[in-house]
N, C-alpha and C positions, 0 to 999 in steps of 0.2 A: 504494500500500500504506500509506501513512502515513495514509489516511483510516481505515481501520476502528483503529489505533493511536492520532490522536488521538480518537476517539469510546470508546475503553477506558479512553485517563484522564480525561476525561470521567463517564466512570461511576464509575471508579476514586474522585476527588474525589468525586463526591455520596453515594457507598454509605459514604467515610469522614466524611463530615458537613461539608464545603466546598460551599458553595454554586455554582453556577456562573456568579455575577458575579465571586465569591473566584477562581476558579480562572483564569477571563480575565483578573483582574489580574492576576495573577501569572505567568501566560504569558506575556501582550503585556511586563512588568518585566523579562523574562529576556534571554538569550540564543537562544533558540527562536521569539523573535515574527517572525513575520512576516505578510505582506497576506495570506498564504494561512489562516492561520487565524485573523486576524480576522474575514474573509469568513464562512468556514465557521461559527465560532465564534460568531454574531451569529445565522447560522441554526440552529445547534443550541439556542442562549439561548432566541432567538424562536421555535423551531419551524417555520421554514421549510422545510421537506421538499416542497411542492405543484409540481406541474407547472409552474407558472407563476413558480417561483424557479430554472430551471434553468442552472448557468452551464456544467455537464457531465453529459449525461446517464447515468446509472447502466446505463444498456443499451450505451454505448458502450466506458465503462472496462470493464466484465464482457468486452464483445468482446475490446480489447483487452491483457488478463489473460489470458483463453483465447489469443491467438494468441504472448502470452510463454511462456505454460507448453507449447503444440506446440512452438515453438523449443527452449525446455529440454530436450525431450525426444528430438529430434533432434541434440542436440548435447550430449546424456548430461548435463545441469549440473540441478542439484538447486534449486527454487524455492519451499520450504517457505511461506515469507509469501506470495509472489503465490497459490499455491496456497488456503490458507487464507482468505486476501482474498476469489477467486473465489468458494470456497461460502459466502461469507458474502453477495456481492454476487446467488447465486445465491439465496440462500435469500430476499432481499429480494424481489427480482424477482420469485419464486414469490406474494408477497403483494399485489402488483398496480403495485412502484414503480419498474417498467423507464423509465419516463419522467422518473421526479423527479431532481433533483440525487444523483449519488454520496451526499450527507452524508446522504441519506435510508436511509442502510445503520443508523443511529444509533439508532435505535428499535427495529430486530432487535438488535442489538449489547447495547443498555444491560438490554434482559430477559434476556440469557444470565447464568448462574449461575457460578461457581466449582466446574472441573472437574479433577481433579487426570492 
């Protein structure tokens, strides 16, 4: 879940006018850095979304999200973000990016608008 969150600030930074070399610096300077979103981060910079960057495929975590939200629901617990996540990972996948790395959710993410 923390993938379609960091690809919102993400968006977040560039819609306020931070560039997204400004905003990996100042992520990796913080408390929040870590390997995982440098990784990711270097592919959202570079654009690497393609088949052949895959270190997890987005068909897999999507699985994986659906078989946490059957559990939720069998065990009555409420999973608003995995939920969310899911159709967002589904709506990617509708576009043809079941294959690409999760971080390829990022290009559906960053054209979504402010919805109140």
């Amino acid at each position: 879940c923390m993938t379609p969150t960091f690809s919102e600030a993400i968006g977040l930074a560039e819609k306020s006018g931070l560039n997204r070399d400004e905003f990996f610096d100042v992520l990796g300077a913080g408390a929040l850095q870590s390997p995982w979103y440098t990784i990711k981060g270097n592919a959202v910079k570079n654009e690497l979304y393609g088949e052949h960057q895959v270190t997890f495929p987005m068909k897999h975590a999507q699985k994986d999200l659906r078989l946490a939200l059957e559990l939720g629901e069998q065990v009555n617990q409420s999973l608003t973000v995995a939920h969310e996540t899911n159709e967002l990972f589904k709506e990617a996948m509708a576009q043809g990016l079941q294959d690409c790395d999760l971080i390829a959710v990022h290009p559906v993410i960053s054209k979504k608008e402010f919805n109140k």
